[in-house]
VMD Tcl script that draws the C-alpha trace (Angstrom):
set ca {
  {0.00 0.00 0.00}
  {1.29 3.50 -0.51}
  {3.03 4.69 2.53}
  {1.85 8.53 1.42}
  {-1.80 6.97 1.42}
  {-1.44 5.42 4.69}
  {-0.11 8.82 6.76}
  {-3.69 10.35 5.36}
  {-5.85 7.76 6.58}
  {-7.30 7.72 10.19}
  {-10.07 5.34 11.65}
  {-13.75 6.78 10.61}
  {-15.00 6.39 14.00}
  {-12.20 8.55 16.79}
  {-10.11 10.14 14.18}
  {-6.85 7.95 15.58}
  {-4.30 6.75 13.25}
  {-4.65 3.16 11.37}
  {-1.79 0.83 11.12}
  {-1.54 -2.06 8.45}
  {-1.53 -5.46 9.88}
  {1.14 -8.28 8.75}
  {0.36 -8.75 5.07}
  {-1.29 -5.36 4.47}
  {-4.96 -7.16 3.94}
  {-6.59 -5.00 6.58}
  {-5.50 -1.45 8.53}
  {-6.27 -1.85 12.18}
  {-7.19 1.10 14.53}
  {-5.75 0.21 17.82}
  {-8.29 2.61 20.25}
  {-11.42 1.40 18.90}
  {-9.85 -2.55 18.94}
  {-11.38 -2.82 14.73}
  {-9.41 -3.85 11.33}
  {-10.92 -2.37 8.16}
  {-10.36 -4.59 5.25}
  {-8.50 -3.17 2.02}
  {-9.55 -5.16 -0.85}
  {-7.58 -4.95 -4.60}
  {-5.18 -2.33 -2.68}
  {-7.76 -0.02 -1.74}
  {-8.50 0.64 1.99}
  {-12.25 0.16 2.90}
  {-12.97 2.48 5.83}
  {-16.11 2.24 6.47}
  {-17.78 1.57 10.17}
  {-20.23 -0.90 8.69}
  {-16.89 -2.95 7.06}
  {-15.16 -3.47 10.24}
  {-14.28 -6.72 12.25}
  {-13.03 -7.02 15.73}
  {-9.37 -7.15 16.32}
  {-7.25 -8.13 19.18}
  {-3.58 -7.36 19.26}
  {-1.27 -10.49 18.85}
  {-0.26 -10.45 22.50}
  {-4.04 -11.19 23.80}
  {-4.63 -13.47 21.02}
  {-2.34 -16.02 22.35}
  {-3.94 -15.99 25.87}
}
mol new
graphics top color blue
foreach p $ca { graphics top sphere $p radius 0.5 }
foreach p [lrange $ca 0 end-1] q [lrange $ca 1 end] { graphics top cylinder $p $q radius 0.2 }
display resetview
């Protein structure tokens, strides 16, 4: 993904900063604990679009 893109994008809901995760397949907003998927390159930030996410560290608990 472009790393210009990604410094403009922030989560829809607080307005935090977004993060890709691993393989770039979803950004993840840390504060509101949700990954938006980005689908053919192309982020998809939209509340309605987002799943759950847990940082690694609590997923191994």
């Amino acid at each position: 993904m472009n790393k210009s893109l990604l410094e403009l994008l922030v989560c829809p809901v607080c307005r935090g900063p977004v993060h890709p995760e691993d393989e770039d397949s979803r950004l993840v907003c840390p504060a509101c604990r949700v990954a938006y998927p980005v689908r053919e390159d192309i982020p998809v930030m939209l509340p309605e679009e987002a799943k759950p996410w847990e940082p690694k560290e609590h997923q191994a608990q």
